[in-house]
C-alpha positions as CSV (number, residue, x, y, z in Angstrom):
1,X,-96.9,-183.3,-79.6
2,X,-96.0,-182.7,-83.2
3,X,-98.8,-185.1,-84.7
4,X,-101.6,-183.4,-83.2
5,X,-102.3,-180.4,-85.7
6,X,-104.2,-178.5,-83.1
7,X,-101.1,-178.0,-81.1
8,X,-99.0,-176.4,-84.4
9,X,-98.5,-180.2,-85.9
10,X,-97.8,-179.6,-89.6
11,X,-99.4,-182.7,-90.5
12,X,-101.2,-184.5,-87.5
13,X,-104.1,-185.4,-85.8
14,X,-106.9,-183.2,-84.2
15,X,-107.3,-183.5,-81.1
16,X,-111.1,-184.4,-81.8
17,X,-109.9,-187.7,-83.7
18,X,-106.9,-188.4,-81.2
19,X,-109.8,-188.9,-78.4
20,X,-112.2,-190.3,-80.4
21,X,-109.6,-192.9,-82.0
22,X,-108.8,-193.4,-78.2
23,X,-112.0,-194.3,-77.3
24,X,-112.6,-196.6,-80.4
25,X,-109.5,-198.6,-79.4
26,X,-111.0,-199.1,-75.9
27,X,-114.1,-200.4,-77.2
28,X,-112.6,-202.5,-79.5
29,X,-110.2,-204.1,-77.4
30,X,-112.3,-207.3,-76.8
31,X,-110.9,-208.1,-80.2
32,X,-107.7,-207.6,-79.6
33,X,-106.6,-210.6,-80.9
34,X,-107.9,-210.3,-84.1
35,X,-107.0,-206.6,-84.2
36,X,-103.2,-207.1,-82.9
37,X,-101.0,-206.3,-85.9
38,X,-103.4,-203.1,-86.0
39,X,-102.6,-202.4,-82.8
40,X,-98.9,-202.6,-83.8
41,X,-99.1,-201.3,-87.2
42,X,-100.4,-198.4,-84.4
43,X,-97.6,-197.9,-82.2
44,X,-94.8,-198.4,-85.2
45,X,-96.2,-195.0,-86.7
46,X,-96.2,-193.3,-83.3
47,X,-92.2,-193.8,-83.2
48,X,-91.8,-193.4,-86.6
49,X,-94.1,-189.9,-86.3
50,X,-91.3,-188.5,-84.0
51,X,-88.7,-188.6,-86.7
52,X,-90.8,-188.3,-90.2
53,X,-93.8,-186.0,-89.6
54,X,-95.5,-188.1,-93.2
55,X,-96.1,-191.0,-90.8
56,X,-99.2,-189.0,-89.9
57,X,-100.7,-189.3,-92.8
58,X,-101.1,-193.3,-92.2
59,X,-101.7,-193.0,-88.5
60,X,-104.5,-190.4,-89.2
61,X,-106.0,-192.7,-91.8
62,X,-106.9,-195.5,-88.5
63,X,-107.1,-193.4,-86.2
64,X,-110.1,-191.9,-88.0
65,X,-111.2,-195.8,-88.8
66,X,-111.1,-196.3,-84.6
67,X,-113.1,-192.4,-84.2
68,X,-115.9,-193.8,-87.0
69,X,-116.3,-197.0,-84.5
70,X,-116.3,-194.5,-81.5
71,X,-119.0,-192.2,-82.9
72,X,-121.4,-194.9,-84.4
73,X,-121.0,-196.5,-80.8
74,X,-121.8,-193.4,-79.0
75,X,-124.9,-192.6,-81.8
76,X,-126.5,-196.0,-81.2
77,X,-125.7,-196.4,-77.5
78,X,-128.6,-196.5,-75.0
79,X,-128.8,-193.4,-72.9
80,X,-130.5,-193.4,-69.2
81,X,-130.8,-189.8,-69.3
82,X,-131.1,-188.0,-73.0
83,X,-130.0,-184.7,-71.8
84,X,-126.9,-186.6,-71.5
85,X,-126.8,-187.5,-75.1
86,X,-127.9,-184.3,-76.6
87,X,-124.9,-182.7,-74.5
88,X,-122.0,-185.6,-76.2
89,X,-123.1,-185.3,-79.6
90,X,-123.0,-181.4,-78.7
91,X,-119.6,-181.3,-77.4
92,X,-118.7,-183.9,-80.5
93,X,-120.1,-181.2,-83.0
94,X,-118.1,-178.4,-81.4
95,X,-115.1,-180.5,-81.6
96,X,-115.2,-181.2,-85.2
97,X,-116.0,-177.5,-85.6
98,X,-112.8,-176.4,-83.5
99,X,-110.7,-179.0,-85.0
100,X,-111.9,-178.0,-88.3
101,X,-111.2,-174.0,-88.3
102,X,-108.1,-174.1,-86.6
103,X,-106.3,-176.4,-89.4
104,X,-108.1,-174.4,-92.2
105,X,-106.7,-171.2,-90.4
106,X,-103.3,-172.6,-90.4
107,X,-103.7,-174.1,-93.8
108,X,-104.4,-170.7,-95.2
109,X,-100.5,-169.7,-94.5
110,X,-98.8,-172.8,-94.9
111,X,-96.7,-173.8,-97.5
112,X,-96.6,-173.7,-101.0
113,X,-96.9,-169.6,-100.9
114,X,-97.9,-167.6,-103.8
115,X,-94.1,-166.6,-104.4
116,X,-92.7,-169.3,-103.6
117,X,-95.1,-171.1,-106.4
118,X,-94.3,-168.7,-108.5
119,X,-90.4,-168.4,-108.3
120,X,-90.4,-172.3,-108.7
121,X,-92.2,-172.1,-111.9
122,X,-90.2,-169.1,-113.3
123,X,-87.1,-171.8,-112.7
124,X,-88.9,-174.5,-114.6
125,X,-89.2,-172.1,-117.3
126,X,-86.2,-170.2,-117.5
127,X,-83.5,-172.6,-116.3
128,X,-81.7,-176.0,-117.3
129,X,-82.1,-179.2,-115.5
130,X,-80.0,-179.7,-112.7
131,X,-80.0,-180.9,-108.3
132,X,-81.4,-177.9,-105.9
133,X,-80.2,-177.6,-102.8
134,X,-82.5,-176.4,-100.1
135,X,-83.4,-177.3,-96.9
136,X,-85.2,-180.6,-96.9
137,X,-88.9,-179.2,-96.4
138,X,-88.6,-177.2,-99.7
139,X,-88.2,-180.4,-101.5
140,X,-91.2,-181.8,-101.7
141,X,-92.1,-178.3,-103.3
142,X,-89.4,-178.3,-106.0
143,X,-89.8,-181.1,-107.2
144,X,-93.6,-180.5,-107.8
145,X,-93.2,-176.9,-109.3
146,X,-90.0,-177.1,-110.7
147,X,-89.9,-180.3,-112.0
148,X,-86.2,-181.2,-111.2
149,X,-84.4,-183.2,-108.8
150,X,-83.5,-182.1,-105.0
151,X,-80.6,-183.2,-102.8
152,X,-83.1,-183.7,-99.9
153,X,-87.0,-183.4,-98.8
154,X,-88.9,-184.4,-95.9
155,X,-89.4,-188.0,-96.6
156,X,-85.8,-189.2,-95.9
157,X,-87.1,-192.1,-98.4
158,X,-84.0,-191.5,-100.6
159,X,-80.0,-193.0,-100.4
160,X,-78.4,-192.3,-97.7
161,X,-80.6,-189.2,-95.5
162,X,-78.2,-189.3,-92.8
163,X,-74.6,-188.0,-94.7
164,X,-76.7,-185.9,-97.4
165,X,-78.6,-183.6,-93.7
166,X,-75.0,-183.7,-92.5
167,X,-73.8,-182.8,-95.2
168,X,-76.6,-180.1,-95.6
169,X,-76.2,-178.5,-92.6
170,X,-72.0,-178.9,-93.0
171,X,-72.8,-176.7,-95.9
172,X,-75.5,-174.3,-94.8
173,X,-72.8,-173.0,-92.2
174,X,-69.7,-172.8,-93.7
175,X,-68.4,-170.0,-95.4
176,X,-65.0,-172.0,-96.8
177,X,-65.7,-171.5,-100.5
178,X,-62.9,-174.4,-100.8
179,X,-65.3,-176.7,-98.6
180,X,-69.0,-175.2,-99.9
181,X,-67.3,-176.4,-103.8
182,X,-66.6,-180.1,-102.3
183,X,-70.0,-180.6,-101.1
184,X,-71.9,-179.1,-103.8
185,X,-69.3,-180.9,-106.6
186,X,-70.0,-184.3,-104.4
187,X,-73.7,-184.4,-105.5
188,X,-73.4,-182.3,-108.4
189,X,-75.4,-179.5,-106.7
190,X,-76.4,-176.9,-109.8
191,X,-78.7,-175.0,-107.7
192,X,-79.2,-173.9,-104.2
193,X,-82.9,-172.7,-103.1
194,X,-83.4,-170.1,-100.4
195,X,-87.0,-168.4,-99.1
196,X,-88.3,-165.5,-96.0
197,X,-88.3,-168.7,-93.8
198,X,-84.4,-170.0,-94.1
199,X,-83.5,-166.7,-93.5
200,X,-85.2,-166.1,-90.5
201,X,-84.8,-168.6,-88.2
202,X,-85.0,-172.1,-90.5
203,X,-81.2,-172.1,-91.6
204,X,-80.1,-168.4,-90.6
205,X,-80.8,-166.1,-88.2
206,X,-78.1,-163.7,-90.0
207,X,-76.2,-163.4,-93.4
208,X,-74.0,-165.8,-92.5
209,X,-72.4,-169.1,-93.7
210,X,-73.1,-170.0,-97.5
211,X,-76.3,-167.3,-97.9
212,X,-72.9,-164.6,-97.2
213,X,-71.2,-166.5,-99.7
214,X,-72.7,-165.8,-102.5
215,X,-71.2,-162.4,-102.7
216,X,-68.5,-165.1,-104.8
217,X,-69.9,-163.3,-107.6
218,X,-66.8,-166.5,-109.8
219,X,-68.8,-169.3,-107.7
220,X,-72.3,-168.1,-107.6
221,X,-74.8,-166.7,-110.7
222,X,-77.9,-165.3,-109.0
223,X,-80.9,-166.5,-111.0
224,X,-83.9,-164.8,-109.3
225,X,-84.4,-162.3,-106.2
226,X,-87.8,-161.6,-105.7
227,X,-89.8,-161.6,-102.8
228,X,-86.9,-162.3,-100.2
229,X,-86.8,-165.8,-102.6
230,X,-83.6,-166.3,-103.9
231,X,-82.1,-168.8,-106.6
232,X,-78.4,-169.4,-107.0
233,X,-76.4,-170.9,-109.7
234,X,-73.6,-172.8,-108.6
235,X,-70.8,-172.0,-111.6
236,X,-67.6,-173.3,-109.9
């Protein structure tokens, strides 16, 4: 369950907002006729969630409008027995707590890193304009630091995602200078991006395909290599 951020979601819902929103549904669902294309709008970004991780941003925006309805129902509910209260908005508070320290813990190591800030604005300083390649989660981060254009990034919102990850991956692996020189003169790659987290599992798990090619010191200009970050200059 990627778009619960409790459970290691990048960007998803905690579990305290999942249950709530849950329960805010339920209560609502008298209305469900007025509240249909909501409830649809609702499942739409569940599918869409399990192929672009962004479409949590939009279903943790209602889902937190249904957890609102869920709380101010619980707050201004009558309660039989008040121990029984006291313990809810207890177990509610701890939840938000929980929720709340695990995504700041896992905020505190997530991307952008300090190098990897900083190697994107040495680029933007010391190096033309010209198409990155990286893997598609770095994009979103090049194009903010160093303010050029990226083959990919995790949106998919550009012309034609489906050829250009093929293409990506095609290229990632192979270690046919003849082929690696198609791709990249195809989209007029300049640039290819690499950090700790390609080579360790992301893209590689080895020096292999083109992160071993770049030993073509008459295709490849190494840039920067700091910080297991590396920036390549594709010369042809």
């Amino acid at each position: 369950m990627h778009f619960v951020s409790d459970l290691g979601g990048p960007i998803g819902l905690s579990v305290f907002t999942l249950i709530l929103g849950i329960i805010g549904i339920f209560i609502t669902w008298d209305h469900k006729q007025q509240l249909k294309n909501i409830y649809y709008l609702i499942l739409l970004l569940i599918i869409a969630s399990l192929y672009f991780e962004h479409a949590n941003i939009y279903l943790n925006i209602i889902f937190s409008i249904f957890a609102g309805i869920a709380i101010t129902k619980i707050i201004y509910m009558k309660w039989e027995v008040k121990g029984l209260k006291t313990l809810t908005t207890l177990l509610l508070l701890c939840g938000l707590l929980f929720s709340t320290i695990s995504y700041i813990e896992r905020f505190s190591v997530s991307e952008p890193s300090k190098e990897l800030k900083e190697s994107l604005e040495w680029f933007n300083k010391n190096a033309e304009k010209g198409i990155i390649f990286s893997h598609h989660s770095k994009g979103y981060w090049i194009t903010y630091f160093a303010d050029n254009q990226v083959l990919t990034d995790s949106t998919f919102f550009y012309e034609n995602p489906t050829q250009k990850i093929a293409d990506s991956t095609l290229l990632f692996n192979s270690q046919n200078i003849k082929e690696i020189k198609t791709i990249l003169d195809k989209y007029s790659i300049k640039y290819i991006f690499i950090d700790p987290k390609m080579k360790k599992g992301q893209v590689w798990t080895k020096k292999q395909g083109l992160w071993y090619s770049f030993r073509n010191s008459e295709t490849f200009n190494n840039l920067y290599n700091k910080d297991q970050i590396e920036i390549w200059e594709y010369i042809g």
